[in-house]
N, C-alpha and C positions, 0 to 999 in steps of 0.2 A: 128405471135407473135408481140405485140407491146411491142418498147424498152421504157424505162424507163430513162429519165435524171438523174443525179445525182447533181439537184438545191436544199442544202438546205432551209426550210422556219423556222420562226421563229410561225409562227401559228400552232393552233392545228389542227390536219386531223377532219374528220368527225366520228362521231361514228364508231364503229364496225360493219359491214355490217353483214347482215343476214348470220347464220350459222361457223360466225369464231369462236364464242364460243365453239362449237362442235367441230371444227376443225382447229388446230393450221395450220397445212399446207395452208388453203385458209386468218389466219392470215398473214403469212407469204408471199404470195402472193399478197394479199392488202398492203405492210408497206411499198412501196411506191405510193406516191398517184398525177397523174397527177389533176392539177387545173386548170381554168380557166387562162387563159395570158400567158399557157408554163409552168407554174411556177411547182415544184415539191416539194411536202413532201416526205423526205426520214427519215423512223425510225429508219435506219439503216446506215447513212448516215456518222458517227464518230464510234470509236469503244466502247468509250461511250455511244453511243445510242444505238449500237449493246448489250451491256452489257444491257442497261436497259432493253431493247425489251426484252432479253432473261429471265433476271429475273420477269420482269412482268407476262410471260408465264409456270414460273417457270423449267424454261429446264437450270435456271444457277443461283448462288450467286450473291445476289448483289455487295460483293465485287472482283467478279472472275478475274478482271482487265483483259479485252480484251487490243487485241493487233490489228492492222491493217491487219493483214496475217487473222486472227478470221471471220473479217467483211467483208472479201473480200469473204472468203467461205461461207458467210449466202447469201452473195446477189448474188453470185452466183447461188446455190442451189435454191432461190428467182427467177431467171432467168429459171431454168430449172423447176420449178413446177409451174409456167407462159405459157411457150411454152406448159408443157401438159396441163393444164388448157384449154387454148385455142385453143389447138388440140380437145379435148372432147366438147367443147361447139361449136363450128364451124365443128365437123364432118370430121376433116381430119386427116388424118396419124399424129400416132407421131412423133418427130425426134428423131432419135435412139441416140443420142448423150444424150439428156434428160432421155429418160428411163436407160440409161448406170451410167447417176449421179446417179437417185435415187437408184438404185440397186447397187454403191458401196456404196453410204453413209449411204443404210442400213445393209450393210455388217462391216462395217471399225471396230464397235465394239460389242463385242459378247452380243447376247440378254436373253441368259439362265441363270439366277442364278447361280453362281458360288459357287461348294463347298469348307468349309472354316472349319478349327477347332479350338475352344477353347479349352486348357487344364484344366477348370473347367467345361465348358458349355457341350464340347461336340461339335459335328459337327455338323449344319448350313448352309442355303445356303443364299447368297448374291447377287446382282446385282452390277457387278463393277462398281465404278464411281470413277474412280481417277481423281485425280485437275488437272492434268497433260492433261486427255481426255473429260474435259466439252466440248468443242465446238463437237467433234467428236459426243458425245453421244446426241447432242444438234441435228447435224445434222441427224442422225440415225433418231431422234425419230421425226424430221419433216418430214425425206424421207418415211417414216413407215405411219405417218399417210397421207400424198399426195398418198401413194399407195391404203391406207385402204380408203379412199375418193372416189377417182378414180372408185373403185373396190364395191363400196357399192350402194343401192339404192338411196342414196343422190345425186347421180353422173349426175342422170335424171334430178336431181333439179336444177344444177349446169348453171349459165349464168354470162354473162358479163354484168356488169351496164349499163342499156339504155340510158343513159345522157353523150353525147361527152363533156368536153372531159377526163370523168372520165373512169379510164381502172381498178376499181377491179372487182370481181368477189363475187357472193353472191349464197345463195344457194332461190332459188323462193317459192315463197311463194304464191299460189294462180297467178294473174294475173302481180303479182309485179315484176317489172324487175328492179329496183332502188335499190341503195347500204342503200343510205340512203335519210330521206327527204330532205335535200338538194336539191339531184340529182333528184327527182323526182320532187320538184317543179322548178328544171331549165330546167326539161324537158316538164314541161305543158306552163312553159311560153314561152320554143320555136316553141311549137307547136301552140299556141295561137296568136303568133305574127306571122309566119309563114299563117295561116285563114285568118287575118288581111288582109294580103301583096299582098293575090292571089285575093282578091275583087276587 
């Protein structure tokens, strides 16, 4: 598992790598982003950033006013769908500590429609989401979809960007092993300089 600095940058990342639209969990994974000089984007870096990531993704309010205890739990959960990421794409054991997050944090809160009654309506069923448990339900429903991921035909698809010293993950496309062009055209010019070097 590669760690992850916590350097924030004032520039924007790179697009959204292949398949995170699909799949918030491999967003989540990606939202911090090693760059070239050490340097790091963290999206999750403030609990204001934590807030926006999550409303962008729509798992929160824009005004939910994260707290730092909030963003600690995102990039944690971040850490453990990381380690299985790259337990799946390098072919080794998970760490049980990992699959123990994702299976509390999809436990923490209940996933079935909840029955509810109106005294005009009538009885109803609902998905709870109190203010109280956005980050919980936030985490659920990333650890939900890192299992549904995992667990799906996409999972085959599933690789590490070939361009050091970028550490997201994408889902492959064909021969494409890059997050984004970026990454791919810093990867032909290292290999071009590299031909160059060995003449």
């Amino acid at each position: 598992m590669r760690s992850v600095k916590e350097t924030l940058m004032e520039q924007p990342g790179p697009p959204p790598a292949q398949g995170e639209e699909e799949h918030l969990a491999l967003a989540l994974a990606n939202s911090a982003i090693a760059m070239p000089g050490g340097h790091t984007i963290d999206l999750l870096g403030t609990p204001a950033q934590t807030n926006q990531w999550l409303a962008a993704h729509g798992l929160a309010p824009v005004d939910a006013g994260m707290r730092e205890m909030c963003a600690t739990q995102l990039r944690s959960l971040r850490e453990q769908i990381r380690s299985l990421l790259a337990s799946r794409t390098e072919g080794l054991p998970a760490h049980p500590a990992a699959i123990a997050a994702i299976n509390d944090a999809m436990t923490r809160v209940p996933t079935a429609p909840l029955l509810q009654w109106d005294d005009t309506g009538g009885p109803y069923r609902v998905n709870p989401h109190p203010t109280t448990a956005i980050v919980d339900h936030a985490l659920a429903a990333l650890a939900a979809n890192a299992a549904d991921l995992l667990t799906s035909p996409d999972a085959e698809r599933l690789t590490a960007c070939g361009s050091p010293p970028c550490n997201r993950y994408l889902l492959r496309h064909g021969r494409r092993h890059w997050c984004s062009t970026r990454c791919g055209d810093r990867a032909r010019a290292a290999r071009a300089y590299a031909r160059r070097s060995s003449r």
